[in-house]
DOLOSE-714072 format. One record per residue (C-alpha): residue number from 1; residue in one letter; z, y, x. Coordinates in steps of 0.05 Angstrom, whole numbers, plus 5000, padded with zeros to 4 digits. Layout:
 seq type   pz   py   px
 NUM    a    Z    Y    X
...
//
This chain:
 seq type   pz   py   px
   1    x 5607 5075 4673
   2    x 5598 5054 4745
   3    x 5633 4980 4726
   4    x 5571 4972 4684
   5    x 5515 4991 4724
   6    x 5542 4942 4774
   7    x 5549 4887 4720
   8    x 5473 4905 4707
   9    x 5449 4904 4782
  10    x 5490 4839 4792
  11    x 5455 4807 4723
  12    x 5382 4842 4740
  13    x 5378 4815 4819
  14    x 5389 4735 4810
  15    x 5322 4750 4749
  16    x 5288 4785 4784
  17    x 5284 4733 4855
  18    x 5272 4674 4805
  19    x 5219 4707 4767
  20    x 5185 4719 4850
  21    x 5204 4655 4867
  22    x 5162 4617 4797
  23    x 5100 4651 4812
  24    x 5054 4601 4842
  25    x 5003 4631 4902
  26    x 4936 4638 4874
  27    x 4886 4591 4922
  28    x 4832 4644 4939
  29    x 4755 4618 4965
  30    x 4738 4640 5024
  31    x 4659 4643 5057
  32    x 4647 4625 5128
  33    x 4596 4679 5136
  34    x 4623 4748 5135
  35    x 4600 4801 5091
  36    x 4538 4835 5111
  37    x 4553 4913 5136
  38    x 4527 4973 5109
  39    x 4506 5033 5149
  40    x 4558 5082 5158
  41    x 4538 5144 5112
  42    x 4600 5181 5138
  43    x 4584 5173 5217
  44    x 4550 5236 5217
  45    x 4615 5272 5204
  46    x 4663 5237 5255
  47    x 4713 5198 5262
  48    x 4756 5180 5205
  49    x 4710 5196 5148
  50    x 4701 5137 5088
  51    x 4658 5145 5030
  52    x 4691 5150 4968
  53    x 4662 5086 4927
  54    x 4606 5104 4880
  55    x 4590 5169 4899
  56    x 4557 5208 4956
  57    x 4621 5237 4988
  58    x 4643 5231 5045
  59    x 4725 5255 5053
  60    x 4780 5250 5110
  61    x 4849 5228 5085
  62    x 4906 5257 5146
  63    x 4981 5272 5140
  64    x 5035 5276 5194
  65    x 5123 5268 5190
  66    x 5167 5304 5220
  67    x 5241 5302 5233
  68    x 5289 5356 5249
  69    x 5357 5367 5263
  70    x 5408 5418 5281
  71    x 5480 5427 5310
  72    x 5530 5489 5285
  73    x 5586 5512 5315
//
């Protein structure tokens, strides 16, 4: 079983970086004048706050990681 996963990894990788490597880059138009900005609807809540698009609401997206570790005896 494990022979052919590997045969299947080694047959899948070589596709997979010549189907990445065929794409051609997409030429994108870029202005010289910036984008006008909009008045912050979310300032009156603080920092951090977006509007969610197409609506009135106003929400605060947070997370934190932590790491831990211990030693026995």
């Amino acid at each position: 079983m494990r022979i052919i996963v590997v045969g299947l990894l080694i047959a899948v990788i070589p596709l997979q970086a010549f189907a990445a490597a065929s794409k051609k880059p997409v030429a994108t138009k870029q202005s010289m004048t910036p984008a006008p900005r909009k008045a912050d609807p979310c300032k009156q809540y603080g920092a951090g706050f977006v509007q969610v698009e197409g609506t009135s609401t106003c929400i605060r997206v947070g997370g934190s990681v932590g790491i831990g570790g211990g030693v026995s005896h």
